[in-house]
Residue frames as qw, qx, qy, qz and C-alpha x, y, z in Angstrom:
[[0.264, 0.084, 0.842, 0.463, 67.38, 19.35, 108.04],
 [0.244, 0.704, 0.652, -0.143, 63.87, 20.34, 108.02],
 [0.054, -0.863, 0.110, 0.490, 64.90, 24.44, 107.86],
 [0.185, -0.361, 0.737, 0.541, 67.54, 23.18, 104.55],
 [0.187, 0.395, 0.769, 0.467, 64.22, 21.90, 102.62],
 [0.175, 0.896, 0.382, -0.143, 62.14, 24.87, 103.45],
 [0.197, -0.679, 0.241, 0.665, 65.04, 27.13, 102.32],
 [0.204, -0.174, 0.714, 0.646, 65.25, 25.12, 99.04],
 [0.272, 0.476, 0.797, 0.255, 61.93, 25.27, 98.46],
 [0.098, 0.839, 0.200, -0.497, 61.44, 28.67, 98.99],
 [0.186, -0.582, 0.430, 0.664, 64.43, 29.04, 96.21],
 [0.355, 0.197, 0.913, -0.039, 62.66, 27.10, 94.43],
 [0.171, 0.795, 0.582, 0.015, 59.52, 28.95, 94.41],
 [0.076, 0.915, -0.116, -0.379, 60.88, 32.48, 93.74],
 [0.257, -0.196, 0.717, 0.618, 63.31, 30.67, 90.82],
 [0.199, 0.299, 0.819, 0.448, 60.34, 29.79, 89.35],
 [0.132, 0.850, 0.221, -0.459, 58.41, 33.22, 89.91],
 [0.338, -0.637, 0.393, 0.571, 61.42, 34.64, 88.78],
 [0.350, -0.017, 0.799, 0.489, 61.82, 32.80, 85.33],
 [0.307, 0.677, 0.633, 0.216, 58.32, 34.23, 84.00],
 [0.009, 0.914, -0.036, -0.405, 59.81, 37.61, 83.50],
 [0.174, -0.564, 0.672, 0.446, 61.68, 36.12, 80.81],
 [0.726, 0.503, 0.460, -0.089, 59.21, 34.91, 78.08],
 [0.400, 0.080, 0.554, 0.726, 60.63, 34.74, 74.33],
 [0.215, 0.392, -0.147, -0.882, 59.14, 37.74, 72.34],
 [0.656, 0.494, 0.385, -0.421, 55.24, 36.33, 70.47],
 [0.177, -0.017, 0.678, 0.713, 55.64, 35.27, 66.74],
 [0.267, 0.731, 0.569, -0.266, 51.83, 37.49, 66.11],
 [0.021, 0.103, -0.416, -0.903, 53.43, 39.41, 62.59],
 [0.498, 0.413, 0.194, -0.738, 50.81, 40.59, 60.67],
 [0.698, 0.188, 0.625, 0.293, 49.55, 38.43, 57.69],
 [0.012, -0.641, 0.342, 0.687, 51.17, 40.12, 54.52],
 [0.791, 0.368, -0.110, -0.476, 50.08, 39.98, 51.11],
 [0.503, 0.482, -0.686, -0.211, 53.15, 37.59, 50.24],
 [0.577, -0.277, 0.659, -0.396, 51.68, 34.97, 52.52],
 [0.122, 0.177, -0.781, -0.586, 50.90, 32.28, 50.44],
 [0.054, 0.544, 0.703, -0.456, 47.58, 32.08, 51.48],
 [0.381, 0.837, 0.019, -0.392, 47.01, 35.43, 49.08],
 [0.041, 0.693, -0.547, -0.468, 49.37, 33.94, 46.95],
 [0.167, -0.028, -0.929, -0.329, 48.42, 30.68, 45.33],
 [0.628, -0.081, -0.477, -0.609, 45.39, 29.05, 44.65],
 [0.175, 0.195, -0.947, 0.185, 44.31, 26.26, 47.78],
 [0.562, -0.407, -0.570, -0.439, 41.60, 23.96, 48.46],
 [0.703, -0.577, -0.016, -0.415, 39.59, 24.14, 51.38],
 [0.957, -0.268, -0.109, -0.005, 40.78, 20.96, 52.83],
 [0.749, 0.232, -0.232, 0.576, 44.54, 21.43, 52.15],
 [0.091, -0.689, 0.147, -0.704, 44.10, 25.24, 53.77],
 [0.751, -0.581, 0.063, -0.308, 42.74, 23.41, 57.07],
 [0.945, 0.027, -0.201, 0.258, 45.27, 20.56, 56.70],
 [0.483, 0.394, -0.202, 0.755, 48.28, 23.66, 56.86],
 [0.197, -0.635, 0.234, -0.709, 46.67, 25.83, 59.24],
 [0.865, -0.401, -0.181, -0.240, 46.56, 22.72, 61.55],
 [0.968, -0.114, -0.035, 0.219, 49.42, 21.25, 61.02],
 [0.605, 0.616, 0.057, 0.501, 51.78, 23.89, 59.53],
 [0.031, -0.825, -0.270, -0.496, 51.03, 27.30, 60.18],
 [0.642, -0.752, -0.136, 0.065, 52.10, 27.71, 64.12],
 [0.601, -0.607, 0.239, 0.462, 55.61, 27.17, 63.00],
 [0.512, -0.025, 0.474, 0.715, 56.17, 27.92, 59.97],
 [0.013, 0.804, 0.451, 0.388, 54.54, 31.39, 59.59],
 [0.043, 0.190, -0.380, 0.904, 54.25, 34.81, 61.32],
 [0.544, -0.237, -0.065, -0.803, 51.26, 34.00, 62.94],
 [0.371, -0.105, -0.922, 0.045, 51.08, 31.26, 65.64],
 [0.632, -0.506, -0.316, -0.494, 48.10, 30.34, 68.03],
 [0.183, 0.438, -0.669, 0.572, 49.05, 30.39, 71.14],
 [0.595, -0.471, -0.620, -0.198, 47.41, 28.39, 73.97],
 [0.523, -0.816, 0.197, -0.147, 47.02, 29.20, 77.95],
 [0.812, -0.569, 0.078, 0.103, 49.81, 27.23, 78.54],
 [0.683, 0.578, 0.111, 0.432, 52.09, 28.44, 76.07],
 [0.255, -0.898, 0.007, -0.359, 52.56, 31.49, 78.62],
 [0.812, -0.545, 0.073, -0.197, 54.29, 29.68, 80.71],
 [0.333, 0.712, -0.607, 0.116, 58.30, 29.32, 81.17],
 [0.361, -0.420, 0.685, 0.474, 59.67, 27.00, 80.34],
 [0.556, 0.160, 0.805, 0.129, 57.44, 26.05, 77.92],
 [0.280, 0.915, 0.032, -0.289, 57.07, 29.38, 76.41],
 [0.112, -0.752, 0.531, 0.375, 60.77, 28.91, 75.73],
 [0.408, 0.002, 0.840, 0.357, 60.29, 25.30, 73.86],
 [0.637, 0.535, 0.555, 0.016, 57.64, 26.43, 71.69],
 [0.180, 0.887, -0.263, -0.333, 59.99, 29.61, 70.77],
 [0.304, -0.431, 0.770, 0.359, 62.88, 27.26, 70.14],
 [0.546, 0.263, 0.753, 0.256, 60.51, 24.95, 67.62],
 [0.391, 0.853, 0.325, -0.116, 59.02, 28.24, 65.84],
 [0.079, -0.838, 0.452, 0.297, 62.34, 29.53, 65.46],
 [0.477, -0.315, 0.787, 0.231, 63.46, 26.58, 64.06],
 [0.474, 0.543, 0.693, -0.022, 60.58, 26.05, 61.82],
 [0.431, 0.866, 0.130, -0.217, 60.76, 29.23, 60.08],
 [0.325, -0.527, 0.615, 0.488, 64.60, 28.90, 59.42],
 [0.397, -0.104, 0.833, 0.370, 63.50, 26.22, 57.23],
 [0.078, 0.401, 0.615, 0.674, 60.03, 27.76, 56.03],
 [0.098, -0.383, -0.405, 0.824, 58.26, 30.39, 56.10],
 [0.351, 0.406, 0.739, 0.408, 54.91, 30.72, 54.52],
 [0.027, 0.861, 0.093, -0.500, 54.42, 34.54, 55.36],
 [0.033, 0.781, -0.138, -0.608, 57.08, 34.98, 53.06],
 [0.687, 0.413, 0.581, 0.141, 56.01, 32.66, 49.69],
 [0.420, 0.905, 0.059, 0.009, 55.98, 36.03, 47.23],
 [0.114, -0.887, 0.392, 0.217, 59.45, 36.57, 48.38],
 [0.547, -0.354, 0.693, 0.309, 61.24, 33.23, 47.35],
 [0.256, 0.313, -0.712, -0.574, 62.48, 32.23, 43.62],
 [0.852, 0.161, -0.207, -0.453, 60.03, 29.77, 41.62],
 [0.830, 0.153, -0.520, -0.132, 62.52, 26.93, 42.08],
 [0.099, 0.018, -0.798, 0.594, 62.96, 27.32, 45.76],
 [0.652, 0.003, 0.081, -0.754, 59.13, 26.87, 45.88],
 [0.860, 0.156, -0.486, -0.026, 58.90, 23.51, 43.55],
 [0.287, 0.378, -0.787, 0.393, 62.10, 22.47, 45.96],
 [0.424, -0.074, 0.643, -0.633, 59.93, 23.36, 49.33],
 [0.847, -0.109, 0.149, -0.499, 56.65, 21.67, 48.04],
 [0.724, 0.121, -0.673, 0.095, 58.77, 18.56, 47.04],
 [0.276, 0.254, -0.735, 0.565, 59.90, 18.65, 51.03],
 [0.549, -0.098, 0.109, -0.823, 56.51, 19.26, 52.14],
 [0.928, 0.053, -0.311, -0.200, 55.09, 15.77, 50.51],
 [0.842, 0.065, -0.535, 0.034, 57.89, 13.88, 51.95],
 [0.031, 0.366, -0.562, 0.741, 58.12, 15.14, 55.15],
 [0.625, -0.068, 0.253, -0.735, 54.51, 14.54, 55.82],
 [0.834, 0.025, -0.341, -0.434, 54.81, 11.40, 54.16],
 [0.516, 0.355, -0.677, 0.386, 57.86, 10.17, 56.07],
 [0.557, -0.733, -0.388, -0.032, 55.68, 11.52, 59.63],
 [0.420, 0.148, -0.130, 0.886, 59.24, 14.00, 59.91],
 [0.143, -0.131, 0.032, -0.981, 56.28, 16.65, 59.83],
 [0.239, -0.815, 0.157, -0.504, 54.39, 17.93, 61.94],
 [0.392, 0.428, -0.777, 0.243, 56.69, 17.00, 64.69],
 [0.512, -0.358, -0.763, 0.163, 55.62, 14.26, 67.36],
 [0.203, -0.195, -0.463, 0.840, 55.88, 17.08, 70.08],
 [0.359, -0.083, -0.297, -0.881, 53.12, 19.54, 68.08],
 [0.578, -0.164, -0.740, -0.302, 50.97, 16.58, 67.16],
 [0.383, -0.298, -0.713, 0.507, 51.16, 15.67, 71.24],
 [0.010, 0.237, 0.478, -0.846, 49.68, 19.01, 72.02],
 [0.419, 0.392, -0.048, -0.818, 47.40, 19.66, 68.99],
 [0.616, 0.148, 0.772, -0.058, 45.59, 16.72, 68.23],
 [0.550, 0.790, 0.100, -0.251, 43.68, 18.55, 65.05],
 [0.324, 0.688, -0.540, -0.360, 47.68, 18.64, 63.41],
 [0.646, -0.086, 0.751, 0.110, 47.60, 14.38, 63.62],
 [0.621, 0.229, -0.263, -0.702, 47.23, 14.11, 59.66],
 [0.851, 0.123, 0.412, -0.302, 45.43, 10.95, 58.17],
 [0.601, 0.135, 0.709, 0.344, 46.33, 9.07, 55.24],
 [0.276, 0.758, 0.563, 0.181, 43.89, 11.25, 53.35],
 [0.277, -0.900, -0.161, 0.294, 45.28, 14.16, 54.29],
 [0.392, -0.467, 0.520, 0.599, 48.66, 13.23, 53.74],
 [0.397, 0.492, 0.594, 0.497, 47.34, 12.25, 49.50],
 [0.195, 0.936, 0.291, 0.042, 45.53, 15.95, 49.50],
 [0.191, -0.860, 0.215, 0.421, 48.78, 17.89, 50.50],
 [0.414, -0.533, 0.506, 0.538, 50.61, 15.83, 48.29],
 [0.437, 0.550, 0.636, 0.320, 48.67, 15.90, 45.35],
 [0.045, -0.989, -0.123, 0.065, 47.69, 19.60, 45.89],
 [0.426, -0.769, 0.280, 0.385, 51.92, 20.02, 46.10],
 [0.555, 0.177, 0.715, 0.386, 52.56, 18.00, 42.81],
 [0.219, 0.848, 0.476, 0.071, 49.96, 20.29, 41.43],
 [0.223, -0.896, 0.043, 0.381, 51.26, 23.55, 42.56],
 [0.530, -0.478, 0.499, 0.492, 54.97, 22.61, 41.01],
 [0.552, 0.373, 0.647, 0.370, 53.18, 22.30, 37.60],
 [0.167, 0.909, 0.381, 0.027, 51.36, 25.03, 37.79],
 [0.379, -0.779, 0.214, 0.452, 55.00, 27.41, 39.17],
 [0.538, -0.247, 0.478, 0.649, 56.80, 25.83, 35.98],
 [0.353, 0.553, 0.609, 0.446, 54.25, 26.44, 33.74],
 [0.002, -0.951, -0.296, 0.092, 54.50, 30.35, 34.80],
 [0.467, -0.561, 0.305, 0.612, 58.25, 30.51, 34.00]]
């Protein structure tokens, strides 16, 4: 019996060597002009609020911590960044029509107000993306704004 748990733990331990030769592929794009960051106008506070809360997934450009590295959990934070940009992506702002903009910042505000966004998991590693009350009023004022400002350039 004894010889059957060292075997499995050895399999064990060389499965889980094994598995870190198999890391998802970095989201570290460069930041491009149509980021929206070089593309609209944002206050201070609302910039910090997104690059806390936002930015990791829903960008080419996430921060990666030490323990990101690590498989399996290399593979959940690919699966949420992958997911995240499906739905946005703020590298590519310049690229999208004026009234799939208005649309997104409406989903913005009521994600963040609903607590949908940033998702409990994030939040659990990255305290800084918890937002406040206050927070949540700046994005969604600051989004309200924006939408005026998009129609009033058609």
């Amino acid at each position: 019996m004894k010889k059957l748990v060292r075997i499995a733990l050895i399999i064990l331990v060389v499965g889980a060597v094994a598995i870190q030769f198999f890391r998802p592929e970095k989201n570290l794009g460069a930041p491009t002009p149509d980021h929206i960051f070089e593309k609209e106008q944002i206050p201070e506070n609302v910039k910090t609020t997104l690059k806390n809360a936002c930015m990791d997934c829903h960008s080419d450009q996430t921060t990666y911590l030490w323990y990101h590295h690590i498989v399996p959990v290399a593979w959940m934070i690919n699966d949420h960044i992958v997911e995240g940009k499906k739905e946005l992506n703020f590298s590519e702002w310049g690229q999208m029509d004026t009234f799939d903009k208005i649309g997104i910042l409406e989903d913005i505000c009521s994600e963040v107000e609903n607590q949908k966004m940033p998702i409990k998991a994030y939040v659990q590693m990255h305290k800084e993306a918890k937002l406040t009350e206050e927070q949540i009023a700046a994005l969604c004022a600051w989004t309200e704004k924006l939408s005026e400002e998009l129609i009033s350039r058609e």
